[in-house]
C-alpha positions, 0 to 999 in steps of 0.5 A: 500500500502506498500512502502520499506525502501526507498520508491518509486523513484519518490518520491526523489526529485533531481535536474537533472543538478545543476549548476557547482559549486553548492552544490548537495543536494537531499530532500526526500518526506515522505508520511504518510499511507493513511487513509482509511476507516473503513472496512464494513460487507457486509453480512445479519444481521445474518451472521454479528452476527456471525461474531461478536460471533466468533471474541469474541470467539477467542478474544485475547485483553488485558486490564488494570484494569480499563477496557480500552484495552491496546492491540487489538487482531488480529480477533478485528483489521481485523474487523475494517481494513481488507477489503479484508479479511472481503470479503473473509470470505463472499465469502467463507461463502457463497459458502461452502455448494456448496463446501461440496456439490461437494466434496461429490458428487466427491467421 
C-alpha cells in the first residue's frame, strides 16, 4: 500500500472543538510499511528452476570484494517481494502455448 506525502486523513489526529482559549495543536500518526511476507513460487519444481536460471541470467547485483552484495538487482528483489508479479509470470507461463496456439490458428 502506498500512502502520499501526507498520508491518509484519518490518520491526523485533531481535536474537533478545543476549548476557547486553548492552544490548537494537531499530532500526526506515522505508520511504518507493513511487513509482509516473503513472496512464494507457486509453480512445479521445474518451472521454479527456471525461474531461478533466468533471474541469474539477467542478474544485475553488485558486490564488494569480499563477496557480500552491496546492491540487489531488480529480477533478485521481485523474487523475494513481488507477489503479484511472481503470479503473473505463472499465469502467463502457463497459458502461452494456448496463446501461440490461437494466434496461429487466427491467421
Amino acid at each position: 500500500m502506498h500512502f502520499d506525502q501526507a498520508g491518509p486523513a484519518h490518520l491526523h489526529a485533531r481535536p474537533p472543538n478545543p476549548p476557547a482559549g486553548a492552544a490548537r495543536y494537531s499530532r500526526r500518526v506515522e505508520l511504518s510499511p507493513p511487513v509482509l511476507p516473503p513472496a512464494t513460487w507457486n509453480g512445479t519444481t521445474q518451472e521454479s528452476r527456471e525461474l531461478a536460471a533466468a533471474i541469474e541470467h539477467n542478474c544485475a547485483c553488485q558486490y564488494a570484494t569480499d563477496g557480500h552484495r552491496t546492491s540487489t538487482c531488480a529480477p533478485h528483489r521481485m523474487l523475494v517481494a513481488d507477489q503479484r508479479a511472481l503470479d503473473g509470470l505463472l499465469f502467463v507461463r502457463q497459458i502461452a502455448d494456448r496463446l501461440r496456439f490461437e494466434e496461429l490458428r487466427s491467421r
